[in-house]
C-alpha positions in Angstrom: 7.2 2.3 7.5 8.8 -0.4 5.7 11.3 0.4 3.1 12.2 -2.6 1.5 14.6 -1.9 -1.6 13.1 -1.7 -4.8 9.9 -1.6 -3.5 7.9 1.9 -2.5 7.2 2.2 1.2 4.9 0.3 2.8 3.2 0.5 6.5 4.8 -2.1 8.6 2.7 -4.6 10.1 3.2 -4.6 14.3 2.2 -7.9 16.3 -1.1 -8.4 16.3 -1.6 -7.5 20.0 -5.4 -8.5 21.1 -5.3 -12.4 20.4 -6.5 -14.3 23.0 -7.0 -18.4 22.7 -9.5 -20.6 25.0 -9.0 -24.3 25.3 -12.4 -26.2 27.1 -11.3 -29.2 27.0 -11.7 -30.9 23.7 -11.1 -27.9 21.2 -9.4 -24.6 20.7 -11.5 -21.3 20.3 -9.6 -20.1 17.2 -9.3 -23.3 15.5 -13.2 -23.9 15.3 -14.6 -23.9 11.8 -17.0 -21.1 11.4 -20.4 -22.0 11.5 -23.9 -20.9 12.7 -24.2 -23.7 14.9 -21.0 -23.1 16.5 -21.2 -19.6 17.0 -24.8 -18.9 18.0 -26.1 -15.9 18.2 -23.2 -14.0 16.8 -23.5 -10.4 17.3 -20.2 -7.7 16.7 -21.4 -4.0 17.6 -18.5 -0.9 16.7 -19.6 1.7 19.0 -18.4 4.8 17.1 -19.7 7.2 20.6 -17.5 5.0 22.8 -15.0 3.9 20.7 -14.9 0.2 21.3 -15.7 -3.1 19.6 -18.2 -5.6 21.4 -18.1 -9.4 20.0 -20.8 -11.9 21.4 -21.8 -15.5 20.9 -21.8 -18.7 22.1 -19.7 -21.2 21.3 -20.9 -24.8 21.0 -18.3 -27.4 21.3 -20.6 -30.6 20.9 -22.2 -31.2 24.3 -20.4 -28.7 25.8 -21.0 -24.6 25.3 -19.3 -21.1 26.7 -20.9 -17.9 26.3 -18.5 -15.3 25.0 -17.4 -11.6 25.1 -14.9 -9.9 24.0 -14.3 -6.2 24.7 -11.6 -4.4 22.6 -10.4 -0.8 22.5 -7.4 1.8 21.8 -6.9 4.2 24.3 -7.8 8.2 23.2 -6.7 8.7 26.4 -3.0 7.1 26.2 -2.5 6.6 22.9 -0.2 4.1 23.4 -2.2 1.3 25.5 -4.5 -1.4 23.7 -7.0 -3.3 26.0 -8.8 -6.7 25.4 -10.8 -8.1 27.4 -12.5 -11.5 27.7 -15.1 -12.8 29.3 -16.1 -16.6 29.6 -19.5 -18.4 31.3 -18.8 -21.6 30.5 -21.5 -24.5 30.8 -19.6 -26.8 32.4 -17.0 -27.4 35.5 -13.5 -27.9 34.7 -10.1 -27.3 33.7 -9.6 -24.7 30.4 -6.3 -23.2 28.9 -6.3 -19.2 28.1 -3.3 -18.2 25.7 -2.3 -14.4 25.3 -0.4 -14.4 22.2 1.8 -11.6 20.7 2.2 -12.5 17.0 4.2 -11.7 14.1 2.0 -10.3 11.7 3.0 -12.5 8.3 5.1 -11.4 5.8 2.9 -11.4 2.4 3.8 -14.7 0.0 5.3 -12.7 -2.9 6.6 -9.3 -2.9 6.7 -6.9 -5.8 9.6 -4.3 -6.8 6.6 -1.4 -7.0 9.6 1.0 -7.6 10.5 -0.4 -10.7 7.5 -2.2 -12.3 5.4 -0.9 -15.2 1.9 -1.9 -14.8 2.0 -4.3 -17.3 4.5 -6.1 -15.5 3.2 -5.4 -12.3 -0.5 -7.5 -13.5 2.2 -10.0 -14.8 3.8 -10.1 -11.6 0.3 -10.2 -9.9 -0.2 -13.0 -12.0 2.4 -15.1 -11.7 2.0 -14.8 -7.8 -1.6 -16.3 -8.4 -3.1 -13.4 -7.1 -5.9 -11.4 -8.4 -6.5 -7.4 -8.5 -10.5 -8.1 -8.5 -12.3 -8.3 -5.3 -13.5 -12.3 -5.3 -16.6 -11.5 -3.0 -17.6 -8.7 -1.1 -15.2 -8.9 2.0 -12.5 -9.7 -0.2 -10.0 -7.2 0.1 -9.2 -5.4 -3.4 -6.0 -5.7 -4.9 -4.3 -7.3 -2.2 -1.7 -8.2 -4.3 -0.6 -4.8 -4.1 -1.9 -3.4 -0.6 -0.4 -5.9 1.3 1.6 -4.3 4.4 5.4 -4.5 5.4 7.4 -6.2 7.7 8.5 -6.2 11.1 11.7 -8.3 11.8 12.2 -9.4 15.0 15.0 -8.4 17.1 14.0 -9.6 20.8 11.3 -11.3 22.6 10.5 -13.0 25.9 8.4 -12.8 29.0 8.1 -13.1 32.3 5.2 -16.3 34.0 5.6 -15.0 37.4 4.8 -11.8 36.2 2.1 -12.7 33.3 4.1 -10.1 31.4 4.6 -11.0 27.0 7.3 -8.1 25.2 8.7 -7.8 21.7 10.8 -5.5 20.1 11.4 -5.4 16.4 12.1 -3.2 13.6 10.3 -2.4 10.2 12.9 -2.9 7.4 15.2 -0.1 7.1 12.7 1.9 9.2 12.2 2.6 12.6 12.5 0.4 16.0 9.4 -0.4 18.0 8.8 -2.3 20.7 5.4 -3.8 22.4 4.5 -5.4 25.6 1.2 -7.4 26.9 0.4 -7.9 30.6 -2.4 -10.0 31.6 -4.6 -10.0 34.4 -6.7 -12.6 36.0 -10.1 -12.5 37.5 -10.0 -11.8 41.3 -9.6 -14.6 43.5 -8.9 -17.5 40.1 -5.3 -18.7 41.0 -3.5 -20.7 38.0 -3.0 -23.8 38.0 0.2 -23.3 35.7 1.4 -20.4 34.1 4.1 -21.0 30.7 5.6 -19.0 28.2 5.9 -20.7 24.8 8.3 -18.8 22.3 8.2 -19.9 18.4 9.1 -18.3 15.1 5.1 -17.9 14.8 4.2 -16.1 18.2 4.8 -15.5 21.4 2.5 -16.8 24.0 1.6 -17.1 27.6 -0.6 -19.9 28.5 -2.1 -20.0 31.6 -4.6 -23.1 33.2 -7.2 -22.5 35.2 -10.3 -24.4 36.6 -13.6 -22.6 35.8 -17.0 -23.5 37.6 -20.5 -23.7 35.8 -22.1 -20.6 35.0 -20.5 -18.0 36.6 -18.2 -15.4 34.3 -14.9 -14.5 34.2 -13.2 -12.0 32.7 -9.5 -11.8 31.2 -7.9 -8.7 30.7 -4.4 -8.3 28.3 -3.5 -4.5 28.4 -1.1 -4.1 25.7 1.5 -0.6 25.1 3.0 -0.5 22.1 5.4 2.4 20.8 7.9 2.9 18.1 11.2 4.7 19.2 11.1 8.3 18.5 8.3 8.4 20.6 9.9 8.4 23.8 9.6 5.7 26.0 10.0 2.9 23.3 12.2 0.3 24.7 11.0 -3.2 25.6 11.7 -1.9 29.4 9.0 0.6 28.6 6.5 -1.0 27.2 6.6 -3.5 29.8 7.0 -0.9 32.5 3.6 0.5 31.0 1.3 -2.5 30.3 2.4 -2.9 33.7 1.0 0.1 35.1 -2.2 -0.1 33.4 -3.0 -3.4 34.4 -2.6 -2.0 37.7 -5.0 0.9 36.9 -7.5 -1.7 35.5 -9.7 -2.1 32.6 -12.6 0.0 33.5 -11.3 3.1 34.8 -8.8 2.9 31.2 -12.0 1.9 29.5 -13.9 5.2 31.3 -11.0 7.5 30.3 -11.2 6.3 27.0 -14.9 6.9 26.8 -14.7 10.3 28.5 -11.9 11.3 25.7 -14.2 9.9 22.5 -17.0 11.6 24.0 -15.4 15.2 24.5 -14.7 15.1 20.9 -18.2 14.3 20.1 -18.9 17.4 21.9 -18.4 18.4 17.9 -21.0 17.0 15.6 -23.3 17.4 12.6 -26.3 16.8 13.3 -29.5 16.3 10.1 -33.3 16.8 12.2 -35.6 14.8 9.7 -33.3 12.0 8.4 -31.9 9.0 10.7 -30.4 7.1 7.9 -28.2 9.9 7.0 -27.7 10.9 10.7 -25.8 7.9 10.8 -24.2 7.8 8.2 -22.5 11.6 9.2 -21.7 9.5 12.6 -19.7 7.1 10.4 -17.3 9.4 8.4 -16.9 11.5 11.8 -15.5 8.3 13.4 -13.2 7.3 10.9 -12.0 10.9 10.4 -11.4 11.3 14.3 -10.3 7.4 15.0 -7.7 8.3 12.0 -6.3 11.5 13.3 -4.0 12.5 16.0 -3.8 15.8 18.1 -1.1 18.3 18.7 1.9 15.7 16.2 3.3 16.5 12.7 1.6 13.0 11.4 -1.0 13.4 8.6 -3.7 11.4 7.8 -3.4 8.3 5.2 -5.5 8.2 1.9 -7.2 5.1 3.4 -6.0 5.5 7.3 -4.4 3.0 9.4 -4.4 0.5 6.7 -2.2 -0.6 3.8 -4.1 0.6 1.3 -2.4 3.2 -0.7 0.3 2.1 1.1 -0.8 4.5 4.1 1.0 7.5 1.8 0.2 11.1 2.1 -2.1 12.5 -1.1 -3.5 15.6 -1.1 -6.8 14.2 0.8 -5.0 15.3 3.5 -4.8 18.7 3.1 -8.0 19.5 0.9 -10.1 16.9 2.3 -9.3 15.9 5.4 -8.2 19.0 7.6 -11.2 21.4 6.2 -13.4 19.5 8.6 -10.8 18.8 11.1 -10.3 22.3 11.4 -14.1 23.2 12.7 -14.2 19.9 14.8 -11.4 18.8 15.8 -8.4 21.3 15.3 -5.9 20.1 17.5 -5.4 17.2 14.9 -6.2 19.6 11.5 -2.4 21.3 13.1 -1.2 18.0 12.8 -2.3 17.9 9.3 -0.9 21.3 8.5 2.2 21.0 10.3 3.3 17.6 8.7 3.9 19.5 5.6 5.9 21.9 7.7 7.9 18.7 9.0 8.6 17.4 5.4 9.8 21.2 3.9 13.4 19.8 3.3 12.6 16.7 1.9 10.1 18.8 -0.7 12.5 21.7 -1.1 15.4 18.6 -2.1 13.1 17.2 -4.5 12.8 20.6 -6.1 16.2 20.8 -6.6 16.6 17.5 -7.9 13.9 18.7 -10.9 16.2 22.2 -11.3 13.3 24.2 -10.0 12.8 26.7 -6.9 11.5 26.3 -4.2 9.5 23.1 -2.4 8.1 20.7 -4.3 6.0 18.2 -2.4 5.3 14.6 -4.0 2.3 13.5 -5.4 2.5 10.3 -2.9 4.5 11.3 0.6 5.8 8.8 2.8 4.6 10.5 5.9 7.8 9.5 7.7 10.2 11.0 5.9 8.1 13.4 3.4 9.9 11.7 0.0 8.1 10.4 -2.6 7.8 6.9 -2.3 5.0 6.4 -5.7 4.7 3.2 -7.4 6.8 2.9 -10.5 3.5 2.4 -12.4 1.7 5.7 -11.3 5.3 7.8 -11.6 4.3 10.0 -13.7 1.5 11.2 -11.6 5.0 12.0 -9.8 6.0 14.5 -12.1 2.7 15.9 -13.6 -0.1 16.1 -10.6 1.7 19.4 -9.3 -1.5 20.3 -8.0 -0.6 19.2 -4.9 1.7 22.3 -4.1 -1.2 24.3 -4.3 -3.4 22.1 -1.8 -0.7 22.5 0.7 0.1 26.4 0.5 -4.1 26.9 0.5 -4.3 24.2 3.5 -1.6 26.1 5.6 -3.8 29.8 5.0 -6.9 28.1 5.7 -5.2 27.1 9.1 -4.2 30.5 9.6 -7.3 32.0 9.2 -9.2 29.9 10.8 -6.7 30.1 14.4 -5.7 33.5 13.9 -2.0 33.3 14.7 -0.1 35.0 13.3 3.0 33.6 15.3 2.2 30.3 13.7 2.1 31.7 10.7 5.3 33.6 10.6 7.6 30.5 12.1 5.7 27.9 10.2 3.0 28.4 7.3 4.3 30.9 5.7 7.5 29.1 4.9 5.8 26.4 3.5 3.5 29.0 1.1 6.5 31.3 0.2 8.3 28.4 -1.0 5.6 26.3 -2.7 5.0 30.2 -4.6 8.7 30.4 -5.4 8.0 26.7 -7.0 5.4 27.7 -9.0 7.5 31.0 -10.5 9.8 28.7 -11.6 7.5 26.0 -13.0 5.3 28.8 -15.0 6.8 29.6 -18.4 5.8 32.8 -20.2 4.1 32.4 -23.8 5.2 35.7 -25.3 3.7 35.2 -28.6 0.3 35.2 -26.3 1.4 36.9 -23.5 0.2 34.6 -20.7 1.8 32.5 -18.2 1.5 28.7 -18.7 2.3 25.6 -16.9 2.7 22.5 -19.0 3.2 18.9 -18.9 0.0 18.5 -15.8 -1.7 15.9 -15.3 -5.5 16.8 -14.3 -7.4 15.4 -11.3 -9.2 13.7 -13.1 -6.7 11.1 -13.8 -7.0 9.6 -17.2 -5.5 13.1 -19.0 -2.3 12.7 -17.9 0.8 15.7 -19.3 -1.8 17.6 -20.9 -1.2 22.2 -21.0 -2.9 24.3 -19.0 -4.9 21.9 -17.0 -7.4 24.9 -15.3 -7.6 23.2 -11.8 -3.9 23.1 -11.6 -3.7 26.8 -12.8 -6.8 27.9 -10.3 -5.0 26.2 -6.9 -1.6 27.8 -8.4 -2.7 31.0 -8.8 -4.0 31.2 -5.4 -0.5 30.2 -3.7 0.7 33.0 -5.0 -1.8 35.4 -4.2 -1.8 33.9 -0.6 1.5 34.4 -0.8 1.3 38.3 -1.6 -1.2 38.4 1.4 1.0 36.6 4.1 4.2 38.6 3.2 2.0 41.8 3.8 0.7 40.4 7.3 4.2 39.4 8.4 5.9 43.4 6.5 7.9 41.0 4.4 8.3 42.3 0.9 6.1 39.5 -1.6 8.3 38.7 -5.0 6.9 41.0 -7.5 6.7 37.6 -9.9 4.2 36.0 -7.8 1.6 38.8 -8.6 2.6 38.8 -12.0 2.3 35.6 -13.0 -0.4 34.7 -10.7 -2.4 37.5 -13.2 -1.1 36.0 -16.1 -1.9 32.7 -15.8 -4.2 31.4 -18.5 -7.5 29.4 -17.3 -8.9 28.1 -20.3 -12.6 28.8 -21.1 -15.2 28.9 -23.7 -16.3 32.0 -24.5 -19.2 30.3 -27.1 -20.7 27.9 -24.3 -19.4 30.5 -20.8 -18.3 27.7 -19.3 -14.5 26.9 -18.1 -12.4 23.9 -20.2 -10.8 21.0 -18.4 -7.6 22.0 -20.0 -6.4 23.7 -23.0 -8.7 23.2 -26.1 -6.2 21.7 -28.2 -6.9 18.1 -26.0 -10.1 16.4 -26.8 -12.1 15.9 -23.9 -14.3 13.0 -24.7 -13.2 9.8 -22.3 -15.2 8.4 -20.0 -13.6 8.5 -17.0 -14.2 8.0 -13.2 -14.5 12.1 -12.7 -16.3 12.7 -15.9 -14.9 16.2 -15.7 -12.9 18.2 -12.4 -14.7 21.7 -13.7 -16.9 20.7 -10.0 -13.6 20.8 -8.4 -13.1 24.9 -8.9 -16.2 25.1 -7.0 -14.6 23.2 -3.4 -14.6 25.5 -1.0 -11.0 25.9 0.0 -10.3 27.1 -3.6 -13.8 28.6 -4.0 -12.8 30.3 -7.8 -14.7 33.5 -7.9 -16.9 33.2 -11.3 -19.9 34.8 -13.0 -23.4 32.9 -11.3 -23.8 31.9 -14.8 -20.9 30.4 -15.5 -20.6 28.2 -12.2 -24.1 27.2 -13.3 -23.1 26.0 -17.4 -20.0 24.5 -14.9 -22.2 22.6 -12.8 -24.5 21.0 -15.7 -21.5 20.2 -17.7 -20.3 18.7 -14.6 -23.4 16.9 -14.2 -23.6 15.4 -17.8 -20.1 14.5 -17.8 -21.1 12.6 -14.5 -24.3 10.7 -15.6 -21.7 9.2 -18.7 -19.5 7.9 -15.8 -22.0 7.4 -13.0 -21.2 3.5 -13.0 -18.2 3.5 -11.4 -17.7 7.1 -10.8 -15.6 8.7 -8.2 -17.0 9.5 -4.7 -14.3 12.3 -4.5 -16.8 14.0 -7.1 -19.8 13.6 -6.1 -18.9 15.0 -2.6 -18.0 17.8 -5.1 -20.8 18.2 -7.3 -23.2 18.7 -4.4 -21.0 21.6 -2.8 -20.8 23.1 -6.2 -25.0 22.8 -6.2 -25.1 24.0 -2.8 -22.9 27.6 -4.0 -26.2 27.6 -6.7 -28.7 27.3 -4.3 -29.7 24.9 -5.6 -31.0 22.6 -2.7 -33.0 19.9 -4.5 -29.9 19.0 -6.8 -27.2 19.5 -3.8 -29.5 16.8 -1.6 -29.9 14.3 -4.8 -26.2 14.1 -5.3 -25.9 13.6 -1.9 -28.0 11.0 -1.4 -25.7 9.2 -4.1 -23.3 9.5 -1.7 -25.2 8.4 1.5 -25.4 4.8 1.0 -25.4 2.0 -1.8 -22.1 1.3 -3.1 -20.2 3.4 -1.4 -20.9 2.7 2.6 -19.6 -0.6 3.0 -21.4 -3.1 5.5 -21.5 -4.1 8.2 -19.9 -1.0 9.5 -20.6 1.5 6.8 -16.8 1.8 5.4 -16.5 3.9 2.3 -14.4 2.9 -0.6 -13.2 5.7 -3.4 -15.8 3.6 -6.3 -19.0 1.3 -6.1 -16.6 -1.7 -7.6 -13.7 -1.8 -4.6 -13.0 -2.7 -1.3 -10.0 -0.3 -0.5 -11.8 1.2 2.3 -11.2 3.7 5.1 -11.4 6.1 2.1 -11.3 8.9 4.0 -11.2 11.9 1.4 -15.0 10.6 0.6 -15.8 10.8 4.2 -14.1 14.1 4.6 -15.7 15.6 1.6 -18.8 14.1 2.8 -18.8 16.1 5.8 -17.6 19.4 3.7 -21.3 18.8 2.4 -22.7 19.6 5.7 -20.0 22.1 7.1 -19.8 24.2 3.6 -22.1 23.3 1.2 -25.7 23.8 2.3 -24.4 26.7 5.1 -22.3 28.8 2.3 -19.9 29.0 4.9 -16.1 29.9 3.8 -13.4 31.2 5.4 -12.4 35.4 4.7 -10.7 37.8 6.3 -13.9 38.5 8.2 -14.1 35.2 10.0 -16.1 32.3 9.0 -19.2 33.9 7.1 -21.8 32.4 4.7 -20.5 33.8 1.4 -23.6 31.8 -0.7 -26.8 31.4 0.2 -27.8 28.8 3.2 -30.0 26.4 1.5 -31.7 23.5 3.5 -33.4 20.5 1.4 -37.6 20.0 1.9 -36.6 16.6 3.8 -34.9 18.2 6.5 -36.1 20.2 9.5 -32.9 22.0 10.5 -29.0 21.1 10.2 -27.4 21.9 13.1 -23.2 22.1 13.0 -22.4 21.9 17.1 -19.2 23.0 18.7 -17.8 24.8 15.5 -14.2 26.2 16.6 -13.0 29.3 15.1 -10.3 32.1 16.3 -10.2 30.2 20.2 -14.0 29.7 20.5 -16.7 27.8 19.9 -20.2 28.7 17.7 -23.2 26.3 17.2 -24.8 26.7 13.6 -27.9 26.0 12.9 -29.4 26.1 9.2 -33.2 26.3 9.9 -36.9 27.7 8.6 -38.4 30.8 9.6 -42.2 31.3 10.4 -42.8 32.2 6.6 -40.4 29.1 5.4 -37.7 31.2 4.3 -34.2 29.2 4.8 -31.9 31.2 7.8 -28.6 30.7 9.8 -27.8 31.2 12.8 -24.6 31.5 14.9 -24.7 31.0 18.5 -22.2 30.8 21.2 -21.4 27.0 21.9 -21.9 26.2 25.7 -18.5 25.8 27.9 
């Protein structure tokens, strides 16, 4: 992370690590205007089962032409390797040029003090910059002029010709030290001509001259290792020690580990019999969830990924929306997930302090670095008011505990992060005697636009069960649970009509009547790590309040809630609803082409939204099974229901307590709707 002063923390850009150049001739590769008639037959295929990217064309240079492939992927087997390979069949004889290039990625043309900027100044800023904040055509990338990453500065470079070997090492600003390496491999039996390194303040680059012959292909390999420094082995010495020894290794055994790795963890899947369209779409969010994860760290997951949007800082989609399905799929990386917020205690417990209260409080927006809050000046008091996020942590820690069973874990690690995110909300809750309830003011609600209203009821639902987690862990561990947290936890006030038995957004005394990109978060109650226990009638009058509240906002609404609204149809059993809010969500404005990206709303291109293709996925692994974690294990607590256009829904490779189940959501002989749990196969 970059952590420029005056700005919030950015993700630091690294050298771009898989360019490769190709001189035949008369032109340069990269420098050739893109047209059809230069690049015929262009053809770019993301392989989400492999885990690689496949580019083909041909490029015609006037008379003459080269057909082209280029292979990319990095490692799941060693995280820390990057492979590109080239191949060229060129139409000709001759002499050609290849340049492997390491290359600064470029520092953005203006940048903007987030930290102290108002969002009026900040569009004035924007403006004066001559950017925009609105997407200029489809592949335009939203509001660069704020998610622009942050900056490496160079601190060495060089390489070796004899060798082929390219290294850098550099440091993100006031951030950590990295350090990357490239080593380049030939085919078999083509000897240079001349091999050169060319250093500038642009790039690094080896150039190497060789004579090709007509027709037959060739294929260039750069292996690349990249590392920052508290990841052991991060030197420049390191790096080049292990592009070295992958290069000896060689492409395609790398590329079959890699392959062997993506595929063992589609060994877990979701899988729709009756609907192709949504079966791969489900592929989609699976591969960006697992692509965007990491096994057995402390490193969460990013609102948008590995991409500057958001500024790659930690919201609560990592702990609500994210590691719920991580958990059943993948949950090596949902303990990640859970113990980054373990990892970032002390900066959460300091920040409590700092705002006299008890306890840990963790920030709305996390650096996941360091665990501080690193929020734009012009969302701060999101900073101070969206203290839902305490909740989403204690809950996400006790799902991870129930769903692995360890009560060691739980003892050295999750339960310090839920006693002390209960001991913050004792001393956040204030008592209202002339009422007698507990009440937590100054909130701002999920959905956005009611920012330090009272008694906002999602806040108060996720708050009150912290602390009746927190009563339950203490008891499992024979620690003695503070006597407040049952207290106040029972006196917290959840407002509610009693004239329409439905709950409120938030207290009465705030008009609820703006059309927003939620509509309302009464849907939210209803997601199942939270799962508020209600009358059937009252989730019902919920849901269609929800659902009206929705269709005011539906132009640009939120994808969070629709993901929401379905589960919350699902709990109903109501199957024909849950699939049509779905299916709002399964395509359209939402999947970006060509590789069907999601963004949070129809209208932007901040993409690798990965709470919408988490909560996507909670559809599938929740909603229509009625499956929720208890203290019996993971057990339908509603209703399976399975939409007419379906034939079964099968969840494979489900992990819970050390083994695996397969579900499967089917029809009996006399139609009626049944699942079934199976031992998943070794």
């Amino acid at each position: 992370m970059d952590y420029t002063d005056g700005d919030a923390s950015r993700p630091a850009a690294i050298p771009s690590w898989s360019e490769i150049d190709y001189y035949d001739g008369r032109a340069w590769l990269n420098a050739t205007p893109v047209t059809a008639e230069a690049f015929d037959s262009y053809t770019q295929t993301l392989n989400m089962y492999d885990g690689t990217l496949a580019t083909n064309y041909r490029w015609v240079d006037g008379t003459r032409s080269s057909q082209i492939s280029v292979m990319s992927f990095v490692s799941e087997h060693d995280v820390h390797v990057g492979v590109a390979s080239l191949t060229i069949t060129p139409g000709y004889d001759g002499p050609v040029i290849l340049r492997f290039t390491l290359r600064p990625f470029p520092a953005a043309s203006h940048r903007l003090p987030l930290a102290p900027l108002t969002w009026p100044e900040t569009e004035t800023a924007v403006a004066n910059a001559g950017e925009v904040l609105k997407p200029i055509s489809p592949t335009e990338v939203d509001r660069a002029a704020l998610w622009y990453p942050g900056t490496v500065k160079f601190i060495a470079a060089g390489g070796s010709a004899a060798a082929r070997l390219l290294w850098f090492r550099g440091r993100a600003i006031n951030g950590a030290k990295m350090a990357e390496a490239a080593a380049i491999s030939l085919p078999r039996g083509l000897a240079p001509t001349r091999v050169k390194i060319r250093e500038t303040p642009a790039a690094l680059v080896l150039e190497i001259l060789v004579t090709l012959r007509h027709g037959v292909a060739y294929r260039f390999d750069k292996y690349v290792s990249i590392s920052r420094d508290d990841c052991g082995g991060s030197t420049a010495a390191d790096q080049i020690r292990r592009a070295s020894q992958v290069r000896s290794v060689g492409a395609l055994k790398l590329l079959k580990e890699h392959r062997y790795a993506w595929h063992r963890l589609w060994n877990a899947d979701v899988i729709v019999d009756g609907d192709a369209h949504l079966q791969r779409v489900i592929h989609s969010d699976l591969f960006y969830l697992f692509e965007n994860s990491s096994a057995n760290t402390a490193w969460p997951i990013g609102a948008n990924g590995f991409s500057p949007h958001y500024l790659y800082h930690i919201f609560w989609d990592s702990d609500s929306w994210d590691l719920p399905v991580l958990l059943l799929m993948r949950p090596e990386a949902a303990r990640s997930l859970a113990m980054f917020r373990v990892r970032t205690l002390a900066a959460a417990q300091t920040r409590a302090q700092e705002h006299g209260l008890a306890g840990a409080m963790y920030p709305w927006e996390s650096d996941p670095d360091r665990g501080t809050e690193q929020i734009p000046y012009f969302a701060h008091s999101f900073s101070d008011h969206e203290i839902h996020i305490n909740g989403d942590v204690a809950i996400a820690q006790w799902q991870y505990y129930l769903a692995a069973g360890d009560i060691g874990w739980l003892r050295c690690c999750g339960y310090r992060v839920i006693q002390q995110t209960a001991e913050y909300w004792t001393s956040r809750a204030v008592h209202n005697a002339p009422l007698d309830r507990d009440e937590i003011l100054h909130v701002t609600s999920p959905d956005e636009d009611y920012d330090d209203v009272p008694n906002d009821t999602f806040t108060y639902a996720v708050a009150q069960k912290t602390l009746r987690i927190a009563v339950c862990a203490a008891k499992i561990l024979g620690e003695d649970p503070d006597p407040a947290w049952r207290r106040i936890a029972d006196g917290l006030y959840i407002p509610y009509s009693e004239a329409e038995r439905r709950h409120l957004d938030f207290d009465p005394s705030v008009s609820h009547n703006r059309k927003t990109w939620f509509g309302s978060s009464l849907a939210v109650l209803a997601y199942p790590q939270l799962d508020l226990t209600m009358p059937e009638d009252v989730r019902k009058n919920d849901f269609d309040f929800q659902q009206r509240a929705l269709q005011v906002s539906a132009e640009n609404a939120n994808q969070m809630m629709l993901v929401m609204v379905t589960i919350q149809a699902a709990s109903l059993g109501d199957a024909s609803s849950a699939f049509e809010w779905l299916e709002r969500n399964a395509g359209g404005p939402y999947m970006k082409p060509p590789f069907n990206v999601r963004s949070e709303n129809p209208v932007d291109n901040n993409t690798y939204f990965l709470a919408g293709a988490a909560g996507f996925l909670q559809c599938f692994l929740y909603g229509f099974t009625g499956l929720r974690f208890s203290d019996d294990g993971l057990i339908p607590k509603y209703r399976p229901v399975l939409p007419a256009a379906w034939k079964s829904l099968t969840l494979k490779n489900i992990w819970y307590r050390r083994a695996r189940y397969n579900y499967v959501l089917s029809r009996d002989a006399s139609g009626e709707t049944r699942l079934r749990r199976d031992p998943a196969s070794p």
